[in-house]
N, C-alpha and C positions, 0 to 999 in steps of 0.2 A: 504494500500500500504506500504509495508514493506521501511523501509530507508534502511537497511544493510542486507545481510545475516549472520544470525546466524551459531556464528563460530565454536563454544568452543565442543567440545566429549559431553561433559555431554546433553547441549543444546541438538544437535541434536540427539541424543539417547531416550532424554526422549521426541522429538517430537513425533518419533516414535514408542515410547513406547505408548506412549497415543492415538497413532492412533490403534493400533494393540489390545489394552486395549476395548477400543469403538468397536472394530469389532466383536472382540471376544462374548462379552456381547451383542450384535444386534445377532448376529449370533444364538447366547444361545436361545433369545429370538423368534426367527425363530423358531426351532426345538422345543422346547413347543406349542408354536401356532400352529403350524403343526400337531401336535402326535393323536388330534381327530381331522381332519377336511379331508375333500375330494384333491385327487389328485389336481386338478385344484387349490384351493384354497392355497394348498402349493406350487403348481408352480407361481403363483401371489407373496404372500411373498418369496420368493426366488427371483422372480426377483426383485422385491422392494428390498430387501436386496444388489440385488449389485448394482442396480441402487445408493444405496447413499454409497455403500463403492467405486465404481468407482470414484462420486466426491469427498469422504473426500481422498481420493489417492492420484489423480490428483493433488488439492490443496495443500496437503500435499508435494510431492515432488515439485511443481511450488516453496514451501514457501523456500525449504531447498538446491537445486538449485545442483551445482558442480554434484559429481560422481551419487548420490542419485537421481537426475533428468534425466542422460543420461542412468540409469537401465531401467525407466519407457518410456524412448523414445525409445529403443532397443526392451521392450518388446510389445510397440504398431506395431511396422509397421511388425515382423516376423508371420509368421503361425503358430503360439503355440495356444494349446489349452487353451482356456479361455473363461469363458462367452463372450457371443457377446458383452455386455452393458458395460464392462469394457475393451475393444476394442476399443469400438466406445469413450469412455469417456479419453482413456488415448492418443487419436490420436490426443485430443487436444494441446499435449503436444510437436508434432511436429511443433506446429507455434509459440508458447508465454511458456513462466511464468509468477509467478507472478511478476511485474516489479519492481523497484524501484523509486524512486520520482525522481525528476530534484534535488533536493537542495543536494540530496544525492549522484546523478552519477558526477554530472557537477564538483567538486575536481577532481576524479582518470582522466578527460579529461583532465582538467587545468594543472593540473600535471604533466602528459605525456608528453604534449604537451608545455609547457613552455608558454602559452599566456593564456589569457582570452576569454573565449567561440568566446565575440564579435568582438575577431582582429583575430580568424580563421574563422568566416564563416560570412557571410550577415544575414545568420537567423538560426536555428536550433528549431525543435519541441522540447519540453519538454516532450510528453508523445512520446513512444518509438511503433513505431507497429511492431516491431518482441522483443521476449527473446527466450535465450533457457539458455543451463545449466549453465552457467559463462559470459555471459554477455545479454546487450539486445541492438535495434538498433535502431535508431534515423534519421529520416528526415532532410537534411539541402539543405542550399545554400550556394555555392561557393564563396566570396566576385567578383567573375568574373560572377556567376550569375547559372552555374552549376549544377543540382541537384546529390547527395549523399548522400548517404546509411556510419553512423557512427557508428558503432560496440565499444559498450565500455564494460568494463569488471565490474560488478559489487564490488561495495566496500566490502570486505572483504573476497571476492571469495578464493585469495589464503591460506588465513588462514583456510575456511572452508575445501578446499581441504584438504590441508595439514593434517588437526584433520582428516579426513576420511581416507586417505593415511595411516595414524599411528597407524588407529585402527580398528583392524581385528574385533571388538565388534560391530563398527558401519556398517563394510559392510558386519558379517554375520548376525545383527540384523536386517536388511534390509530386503537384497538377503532371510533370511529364510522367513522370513512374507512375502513378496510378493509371493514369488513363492510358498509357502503354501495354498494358495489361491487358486492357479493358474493349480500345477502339479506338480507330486514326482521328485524330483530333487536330486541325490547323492553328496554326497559334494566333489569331483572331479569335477563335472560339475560345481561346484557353485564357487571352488576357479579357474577355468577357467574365467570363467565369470568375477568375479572379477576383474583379472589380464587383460583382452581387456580393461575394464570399465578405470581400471589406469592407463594405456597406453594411453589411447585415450584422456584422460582428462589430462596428464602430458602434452601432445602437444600441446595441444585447449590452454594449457597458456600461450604461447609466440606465439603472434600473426606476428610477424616477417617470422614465419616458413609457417604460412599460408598464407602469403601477395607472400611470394616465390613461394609455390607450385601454389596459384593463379592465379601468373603472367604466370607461366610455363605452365600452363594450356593455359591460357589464347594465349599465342607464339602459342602453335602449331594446336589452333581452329581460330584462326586469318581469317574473312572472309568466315568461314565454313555457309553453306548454312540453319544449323537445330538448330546448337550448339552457345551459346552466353556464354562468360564467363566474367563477372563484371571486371571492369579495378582497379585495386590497385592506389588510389592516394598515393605513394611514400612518399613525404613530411610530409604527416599527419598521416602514421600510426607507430607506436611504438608497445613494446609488449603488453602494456595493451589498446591500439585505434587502429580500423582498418579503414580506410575510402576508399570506391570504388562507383564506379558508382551506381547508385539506379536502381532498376531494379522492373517497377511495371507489373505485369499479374495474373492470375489466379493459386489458388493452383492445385496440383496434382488431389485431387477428387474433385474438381468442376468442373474441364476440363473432367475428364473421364467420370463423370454422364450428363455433355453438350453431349459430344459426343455418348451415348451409342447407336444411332440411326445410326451411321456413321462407321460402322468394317471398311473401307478404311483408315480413320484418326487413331483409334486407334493402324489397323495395322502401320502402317507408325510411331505413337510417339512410340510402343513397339518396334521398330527397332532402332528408333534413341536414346532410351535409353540404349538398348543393345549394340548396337557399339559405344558408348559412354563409358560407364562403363567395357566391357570388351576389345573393343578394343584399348581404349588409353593402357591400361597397355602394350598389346602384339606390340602396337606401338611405344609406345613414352618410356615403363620402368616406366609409375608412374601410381599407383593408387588410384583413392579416394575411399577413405574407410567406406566412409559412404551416402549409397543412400536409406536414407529414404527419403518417399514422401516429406516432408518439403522442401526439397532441391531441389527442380523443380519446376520453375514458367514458364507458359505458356504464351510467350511473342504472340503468336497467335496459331493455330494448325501446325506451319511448323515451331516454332522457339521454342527451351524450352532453358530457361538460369537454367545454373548449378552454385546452389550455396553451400556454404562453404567448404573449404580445408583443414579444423582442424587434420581431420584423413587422412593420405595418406601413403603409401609404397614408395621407389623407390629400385630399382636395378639395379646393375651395367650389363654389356653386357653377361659376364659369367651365368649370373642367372637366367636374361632376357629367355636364351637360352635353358635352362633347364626347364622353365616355356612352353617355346614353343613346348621342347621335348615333355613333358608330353601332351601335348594338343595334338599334333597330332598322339602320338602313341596311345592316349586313344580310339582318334577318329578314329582311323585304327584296335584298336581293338588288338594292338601288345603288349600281356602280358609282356613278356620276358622285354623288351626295358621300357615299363610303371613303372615295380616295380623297375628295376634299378635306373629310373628316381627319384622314387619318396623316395627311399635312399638316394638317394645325397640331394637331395631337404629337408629332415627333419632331416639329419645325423647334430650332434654338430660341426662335423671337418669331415676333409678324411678320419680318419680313424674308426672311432666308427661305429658299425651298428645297427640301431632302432628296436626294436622288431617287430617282425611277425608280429603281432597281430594289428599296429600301422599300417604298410603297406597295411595289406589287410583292414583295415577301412578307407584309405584314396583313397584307390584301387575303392572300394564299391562305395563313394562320387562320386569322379570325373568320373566315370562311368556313374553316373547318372543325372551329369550336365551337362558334354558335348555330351550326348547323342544327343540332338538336332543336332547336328555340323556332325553327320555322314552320313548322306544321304541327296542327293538334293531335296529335299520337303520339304511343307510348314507342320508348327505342331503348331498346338492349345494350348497358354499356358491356364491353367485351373488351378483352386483352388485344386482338387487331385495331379497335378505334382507339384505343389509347397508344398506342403505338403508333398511332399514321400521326397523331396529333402529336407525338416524341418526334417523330422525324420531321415534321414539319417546324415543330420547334427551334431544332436542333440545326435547321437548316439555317432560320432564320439568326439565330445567336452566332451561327457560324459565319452568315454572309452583312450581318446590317450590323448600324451601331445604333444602338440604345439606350434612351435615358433610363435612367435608374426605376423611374415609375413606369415604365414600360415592362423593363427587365423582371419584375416584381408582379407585373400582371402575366407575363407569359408563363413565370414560374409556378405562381399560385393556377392557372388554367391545364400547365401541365398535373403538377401534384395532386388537384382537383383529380382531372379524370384517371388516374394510374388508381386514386383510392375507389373511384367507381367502378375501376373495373377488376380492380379487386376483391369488392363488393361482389359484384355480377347482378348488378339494378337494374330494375326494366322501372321507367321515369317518362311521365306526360311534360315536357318540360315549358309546353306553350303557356300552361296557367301562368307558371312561376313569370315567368318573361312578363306576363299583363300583370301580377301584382306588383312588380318590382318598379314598373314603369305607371302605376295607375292608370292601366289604360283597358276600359270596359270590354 
């Protein structure tokens, strides 16, 4: 059990290096062992072969935490091509890291907080049952008796950021090994990539911003029938402590593999995820930006709480507007009106205009996500449409340049439908379009 994360360029470089050194040379040893032996016998060591580079990965980023851990959680829960074993091995990554000790977190809480563990809470576990990339989360009691869920940020986090932030060494020495692995990736795509990874991890560090979006959330699902959103206790959270209600239920795929006998239930969570994820934005002007499966616990089959707000959009009424243009002229199928929209929507300022080329790739996408939304019948999410809408994705990050709140809606439309069709929902999705829009 690690006490810190390791901070320093050099450190995590040569974690890295040494993992990618070891694969290398297994690998090596793979394709010799292979050169005389039977089909069969090479597809056995091949999968052996990823079966233990999935775990030295896994562990490997659990060890090294910040931007490094949130590449590997991005790349479990999308439809990219990858062995299945390193799929199944890096989805670990959506519930835990590796954590830290109590003697080691319990400072940056004390700290924050100006008191002593035991004059903020009645009890608190030492060992933490969630982490994820920069901090991990903690069990307690209220001194009024309350349970809570305590979010703290691991010691050192921001220094490790920061070394990563500053060196384009350690996040193309990453992003190249993994996705070498994985699938030929141009380096446009990759300092794409990059750039959501640091964005998203510059916000996850002032947890002030996610106690806000939280609450926000939290105001306008207030009493909703499906949606439960963790209450922020106010008093006790800072930017490196977040503390809110605890919220205990079932992960995402334990619920879904409980349910696979039951298409009524599945249908029903694959809707209330979808009008959750995309209709708050077209509702309320905010979005969270991050719905991998981690983020969903099954408080019963009719209640899911939505958790963390690290990543999220907002926009002002103006923008809102043009978000809502493009969705309905895509879904009316009004070229004219869509491409104008979707200039304004990528344009720097009024007056600049984004290349062709830029327009008809984001033309292509949203064509192909809001496709569901044009007719009143029900449609089968499947592992093929979520995949044409991965590659279409993929294509698109590959070949345009995008602002951050573009990047962030392509992301949440991907990770949308990968949980739909994980699911396997059959969804009437035109209602949802007319409540989202108030449109009779």
């Amino acid at each position: 059990m690690p006490k810190s994360v390791k901070k320093t360029k050099t450190g995590r470089i040569a974690q890295l290096a040494a993992l990618g050194a070891g694969s290398a040379t297994k690998r090596a040893s793979v394709a010799i062992r292979s050169a005389f032996t039977t089909d069969e016998v090479k597809a056995a060591l091949l999968d052996e072969f990823w079966a233990g580079f999935a775990d030295d990965l896994s562990d490997t980023l659990g060890d090294l935490r910040g931007i490094l851990l949130k590449l590997g959680q991005i790349l479990s829960f999308m439809e990219i091509d990858m062995p299945p074993i390193v799929k199944q091995k890096l989805a670990k990554l959506q519930d835990h890291a590796t954590v830290c000790n109590w003697s080691s977190i319990r400072p940056v809480l004390e700290n924050s907080l100006g008191k002593p563990a035991g004059e903020l809470f009645e009890a608190i576990e030492k060992l933490p049952f969630a982490s994820a990339s920069i901090g991990q989360v903690h069990r307690a009691t209220m001194l009024e008796g309350s349970k809570v869920a305590v979010k703290i940020q691991y010691p050192g986090i921001v220094d490790a950021v920061n070394a990563d932030l500053s060196s384009s060494e350690i996040m193309a020495t990453a992003i190249a090994f993994l996705l070498s692995f994985i699938e030929e990736e141009s380096k446009s795509r990759t300092l794409i990539l990059v750039e959501e990874i640091r964005r998203y991890i510059l916000n996850e560090l002032d947890y002030t911003e996610e106690a806000r979006i939280q609450t926000l959330f939290g105001k306008y699902y207030e009493n909703h029938p499906n949606i439960h959103v963790p209450q922020i206790i106010d008093e006790l959270s800072t930017r490196e402590v977040l503390v809110s209600e605890i919220v205990e239920g079932s992960s995402f795929e334990s619920r879904i593999k409980h349910l696979q006998e039951n298409q009524d239930a599945l249908d029903k969570i694959g809707q209330i995820l979808l009008d959750y994820q995309l209709g708050s934005f077209f509702r309320f002007s905010v979005l969270n930006g991050d719905p991998h499966p981690g983020n969903f616990r099954f408080i019963d089959d009719n209640v899911i709480a939505c958790l963390d707000y690290g990543c999220f959009i907002e926009v002002d009424a103006k923008r809102l507007n043009l978000w809502k243009q493009l969705f309905i002229s895509t879904i009316k199928q009004n070229d004219k009106i869509q491409r104008s929209t979707l200039i304004k929507l990528i344009a720097i300022d009024d007056f600049s205009i984004p290349p062709s080329a830029d327009v008809h790739n984001l033309k292509a996408f949203f064509d192909l996500c809001f496709a569901p939304f044009e007719d009143d019948e029900e449609m089968f999410f499947n592992i093929e449409y979520a995949q044409l809408v991965t590659d279409s994705g993929k294509k698109l990050l590959k070949e345009t340049t995008l602002s951050h709140e573009m990047i962030i809606m392509v992301r949440v439309l991907l990770g949308t439908y990968s949980n739909l069709a994980r699911i396997g929902c059959t969804i009437n999705c035109k209602p949802l379009a007319k409540q989202w829009l108030n449109q009779g």
